[in-house]
C-alpha positions as CSV (number, residue, x, y, z in Angstrom):
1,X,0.0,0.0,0.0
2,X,1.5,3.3,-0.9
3,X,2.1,6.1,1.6
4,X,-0.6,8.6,0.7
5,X,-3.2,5.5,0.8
6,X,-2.6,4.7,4.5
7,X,-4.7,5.9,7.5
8,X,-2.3,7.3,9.7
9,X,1.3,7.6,9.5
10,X,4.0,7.6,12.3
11,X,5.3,11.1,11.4
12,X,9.1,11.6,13.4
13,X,10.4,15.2,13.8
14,X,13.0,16.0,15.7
15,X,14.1,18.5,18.9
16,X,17.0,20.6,19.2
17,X,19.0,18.4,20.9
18,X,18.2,15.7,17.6
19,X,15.6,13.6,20.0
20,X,13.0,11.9,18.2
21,X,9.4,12.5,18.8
22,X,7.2,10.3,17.2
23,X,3.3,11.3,16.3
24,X,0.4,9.9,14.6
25,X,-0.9,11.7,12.0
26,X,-3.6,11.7,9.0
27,X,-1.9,11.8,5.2
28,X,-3.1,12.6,2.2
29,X,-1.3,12.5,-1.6
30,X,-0.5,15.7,-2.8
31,X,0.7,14.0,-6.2
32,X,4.2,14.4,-7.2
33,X,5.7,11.7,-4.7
34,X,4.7,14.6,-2.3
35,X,2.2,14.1,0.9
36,X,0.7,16.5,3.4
37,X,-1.2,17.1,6.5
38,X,-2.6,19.5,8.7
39,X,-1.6,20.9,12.3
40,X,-1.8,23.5,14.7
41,X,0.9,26.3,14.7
42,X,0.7,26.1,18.4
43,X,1.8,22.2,18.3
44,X,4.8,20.5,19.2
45,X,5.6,19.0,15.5
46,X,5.3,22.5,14.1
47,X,7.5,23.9,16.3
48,X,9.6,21.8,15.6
49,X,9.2,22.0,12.0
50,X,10.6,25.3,12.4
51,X,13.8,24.6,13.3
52,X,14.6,21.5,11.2
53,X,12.7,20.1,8.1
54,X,14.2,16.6,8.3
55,X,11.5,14.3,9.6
56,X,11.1,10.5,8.7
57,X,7.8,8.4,8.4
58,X,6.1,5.4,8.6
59,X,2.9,3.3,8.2
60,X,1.2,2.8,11.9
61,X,-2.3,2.7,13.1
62,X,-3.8,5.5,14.9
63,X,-1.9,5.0,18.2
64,X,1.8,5.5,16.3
65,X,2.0,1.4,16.6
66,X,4.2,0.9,13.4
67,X,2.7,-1.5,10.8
68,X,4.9,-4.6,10.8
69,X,7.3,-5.3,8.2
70,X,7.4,-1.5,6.7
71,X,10.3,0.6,6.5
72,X,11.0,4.2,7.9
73,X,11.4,6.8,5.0
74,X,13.5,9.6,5.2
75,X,11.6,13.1,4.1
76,X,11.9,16.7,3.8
77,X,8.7,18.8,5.8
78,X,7.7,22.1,4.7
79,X,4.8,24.2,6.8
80,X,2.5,26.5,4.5
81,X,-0.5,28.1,6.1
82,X,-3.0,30.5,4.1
83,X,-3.8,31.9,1.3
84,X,-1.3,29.3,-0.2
85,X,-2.5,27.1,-2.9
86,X,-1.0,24.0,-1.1
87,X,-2.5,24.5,2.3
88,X,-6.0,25.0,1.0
89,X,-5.3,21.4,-1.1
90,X,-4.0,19.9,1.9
91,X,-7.4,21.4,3.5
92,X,-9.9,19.8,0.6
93,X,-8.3,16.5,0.8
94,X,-8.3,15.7,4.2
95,X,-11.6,16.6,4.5
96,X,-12.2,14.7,2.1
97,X,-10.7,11.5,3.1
98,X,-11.7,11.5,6.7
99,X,-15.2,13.5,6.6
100,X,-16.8,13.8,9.8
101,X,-13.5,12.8,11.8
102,X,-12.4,16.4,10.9
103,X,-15.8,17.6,12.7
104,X,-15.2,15.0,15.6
105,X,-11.3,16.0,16.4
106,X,-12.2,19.5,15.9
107,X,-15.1,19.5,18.4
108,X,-12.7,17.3,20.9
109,X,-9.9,20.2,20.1
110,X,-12.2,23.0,21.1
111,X,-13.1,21.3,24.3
112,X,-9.2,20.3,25.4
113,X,-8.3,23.9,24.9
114,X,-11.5,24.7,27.1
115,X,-10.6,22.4,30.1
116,X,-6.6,22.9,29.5
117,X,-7.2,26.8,29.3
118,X,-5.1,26.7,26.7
119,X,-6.5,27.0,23.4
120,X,-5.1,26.2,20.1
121,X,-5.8,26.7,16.7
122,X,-7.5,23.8,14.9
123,X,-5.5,22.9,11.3
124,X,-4.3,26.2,10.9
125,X,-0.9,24.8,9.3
126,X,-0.4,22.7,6.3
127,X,2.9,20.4,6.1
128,X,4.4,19.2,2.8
129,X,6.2,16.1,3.3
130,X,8.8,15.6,0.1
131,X,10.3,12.2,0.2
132,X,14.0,11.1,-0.1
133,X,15.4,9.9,-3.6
């Protein structure tokens, strides 16, 4: 199964200090051997993004547990956010591919930032992932 047709992906970024943090994320096929998701530009992986664009992935289910027998890829992360043509892409297709999820996590956003007082945006960020030759 290729990348862009998997569920979640185990998305690594990496801290200053080059720790790896691993996260579960949605994907979506951008075409181009290019895939993307959105975020938060208050979360960790974006602000990590920031400072280094090297990230690798993976196939896993939606708890980050790795689908057995696939490889880690190596790949290149880029954030966009609006107007860009990308991020509103990235928008249309996830939407599209998980439908009312979107609704669902956004709703269950909204009320962590209510009991966290801490409130985040909800998909404000697009990410371009560009695989390794």
């Amino acid at each position: 199964m290729a990348l862009e047709d998997e569920n979640y992906i185990l998305l690594t970024t990496f801290r200053k200090d080059s720790t790896p943090v691993p996260t579960p994320t949605w994907v979506v096929g951008l075409g181009d051997g290019t895939l993307g998701f959105w975020t938060s530009s208050g979360s960790g992986k974006a602000k990590r993004l920031a400072h280094t664009a090297k990230v690798t992935i993976q196939p896993c289910d939606a708890r980050g547990r790795v689908r057995p027998g696939s490889d880690s890829t190596s790949a290149t992360a880029r954030l966009v956010a609006p107007p860009d043509a990308t991020y509103v892409q990235i928008q249309q297709r996830v939407r599209a591919k998980y439908g009312a999820m979107t609704k669902f996590t956004h709703v269950l956003g909204v009320i962590g930032g209510i009991v966290k007082r801490k409130r985040i945006p909800y998909g404000d960020r697009g990410v371009v992932l560009t695989l390794a030759p």
